[in-house]
N, C-alpha and C positions, 0 to 999 in steps of 0.2 A: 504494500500500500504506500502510493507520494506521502513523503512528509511534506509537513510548510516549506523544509529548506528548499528539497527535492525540487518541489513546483517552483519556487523562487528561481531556482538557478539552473532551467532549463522552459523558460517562457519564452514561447515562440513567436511571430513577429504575429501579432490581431489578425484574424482573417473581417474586424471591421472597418468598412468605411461608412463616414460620416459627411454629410454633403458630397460624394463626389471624392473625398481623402480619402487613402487607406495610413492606417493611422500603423505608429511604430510602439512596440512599447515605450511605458511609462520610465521615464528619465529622470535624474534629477534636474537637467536643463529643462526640461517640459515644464516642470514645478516651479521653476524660479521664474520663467517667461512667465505661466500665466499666471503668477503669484505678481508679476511687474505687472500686469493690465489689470488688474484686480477684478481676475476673471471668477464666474460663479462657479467655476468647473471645480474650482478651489473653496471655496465657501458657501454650503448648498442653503445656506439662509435668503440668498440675493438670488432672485428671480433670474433666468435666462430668453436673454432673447434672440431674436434670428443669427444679427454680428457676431453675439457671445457664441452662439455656436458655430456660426463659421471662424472666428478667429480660434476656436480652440482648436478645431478641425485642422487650420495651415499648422500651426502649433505642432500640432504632437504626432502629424506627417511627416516631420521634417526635423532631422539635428541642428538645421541649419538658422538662427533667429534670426537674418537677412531676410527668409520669409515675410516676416513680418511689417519691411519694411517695401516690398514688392507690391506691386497696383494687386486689385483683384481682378480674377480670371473673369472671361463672359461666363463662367459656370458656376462660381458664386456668386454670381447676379440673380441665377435663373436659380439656384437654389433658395437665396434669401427671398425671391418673391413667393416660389412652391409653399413655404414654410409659413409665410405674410398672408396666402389664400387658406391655405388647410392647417387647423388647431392638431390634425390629425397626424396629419406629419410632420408636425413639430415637436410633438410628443415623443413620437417614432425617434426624433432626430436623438431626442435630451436621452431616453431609454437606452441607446446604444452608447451615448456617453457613461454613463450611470452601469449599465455590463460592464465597459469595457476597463473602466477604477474596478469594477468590483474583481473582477477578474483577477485583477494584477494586485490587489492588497494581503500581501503575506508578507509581510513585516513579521519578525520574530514578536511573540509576546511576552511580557514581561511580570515579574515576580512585583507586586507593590508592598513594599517594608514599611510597617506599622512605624510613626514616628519620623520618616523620611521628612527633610524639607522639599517640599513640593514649588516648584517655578523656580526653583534656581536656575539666575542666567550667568553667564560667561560673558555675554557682551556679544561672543561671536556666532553667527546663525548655524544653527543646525547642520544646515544643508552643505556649507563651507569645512564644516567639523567632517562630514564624512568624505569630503572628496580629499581634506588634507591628511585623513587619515589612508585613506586607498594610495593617493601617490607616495605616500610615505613609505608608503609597503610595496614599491614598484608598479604603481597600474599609470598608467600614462594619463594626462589633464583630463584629456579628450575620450580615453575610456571609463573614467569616472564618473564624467559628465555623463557619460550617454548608455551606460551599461543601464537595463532593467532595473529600476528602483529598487526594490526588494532585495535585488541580486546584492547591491551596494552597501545598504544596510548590516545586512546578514555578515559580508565580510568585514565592515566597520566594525562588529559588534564582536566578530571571532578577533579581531583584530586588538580590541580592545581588552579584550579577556587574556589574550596571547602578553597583553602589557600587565597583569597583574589588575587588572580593573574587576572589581566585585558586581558582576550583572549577571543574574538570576532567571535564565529564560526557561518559560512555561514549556516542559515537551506537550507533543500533541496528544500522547495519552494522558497526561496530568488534565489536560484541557478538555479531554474528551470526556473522563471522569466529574471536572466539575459541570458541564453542562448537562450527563445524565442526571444528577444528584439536582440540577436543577428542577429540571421535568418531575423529578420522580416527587419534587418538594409538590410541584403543580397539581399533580395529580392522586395528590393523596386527602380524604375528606375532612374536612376541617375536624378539631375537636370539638365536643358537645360541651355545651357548657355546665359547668360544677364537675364533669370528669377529672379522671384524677390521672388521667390518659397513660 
């Protein structure tokens, strides 16, 4: 059976496209682009609309953020209006967004320490901590940049373990275990009351 790493670090290039793109996986450059446009792709509290999904679309088609500074095709025109006429397939559009994150989120999960201080910052972003961690350990700027999210992570993480760092990740049978125990909480009948259960 894949584990999370497994899937992590053998995702294959999306068989989706979205407008017209066939999209690549998810990148840390993908993240930081449309984390600069303050795209919804990245915060599903803000509404999405036609633009936001074609600019996410050139986005995560492409290693390249010159995209972004490239005219729109006549094919993003005729998609923004498809989308402007039909609620239907606009829907369509966001749905395939929405798979195609979901797909690709296997991030390692993590053990949470009772008493931890919580939002401690460094100052330095996240996303800079793992690529200076990856070329640190021989991955090229440009491989860091652009390997599968997850993939990145995962080795940041073994990376950092390899340094003596104390991080605690969830296997997937630990994990499997708490969410049966979940369910099984769900489905069991409440106690009656004055029982002594």
């Amino acid at each position: 059976m894949a584990t999370r790493w497994t899937q992590a670090a053998t995702i294959l290039t999306p068989t989706i496209e979205v407008c017209g793109y066939r999209l690549l996986p998810f990148c840390l450059r993908h993240r930081v682009a449309l984390e600069a446009i303050g795209s919804p792709a990245m915060d599903k509290s803000l509404p999405m609309t036609c633009s936001h999904i074609l600019a996410a679309a050139r986005i995560l088609s492409s290693h390249d953020l010159e995209i972004l500074r490239k005219p729109s095709k006549a094919s993003d025109n005729y998609y923004a209006t498809r989308m402007g006429f039909s609620q239907k397939y606009l829907f369509n559009e966001i749905m395939k967004l929405h798979y195609y994150f979901e797909a690709q989120s296997l991030w390692p999960r993590f053990w949470e320490k009772e008493g931890s201080p919580e939002g401690r910052d460094s100052g330095t972003p996240w996303q800079l901590v793992i690529i200076a961690s990856l070329v640190r350990n021989g991955f090229t700027s440009e491989e860091a940049w652009t390997m599968p999210e997850s993939q990145a992570v995962w080795l940041h993480i073994a990376n950092s373990q390899a340094s003596g760092c104390a991080i605690e990740i969830v296997s997937d049978k630990e994990w499997q275990a708490m969410e049966d125990f979940k369910k099984s909480q769900l489905t069991q009948p409440p106690t009656p009351p004055g029982s002594n259960g």
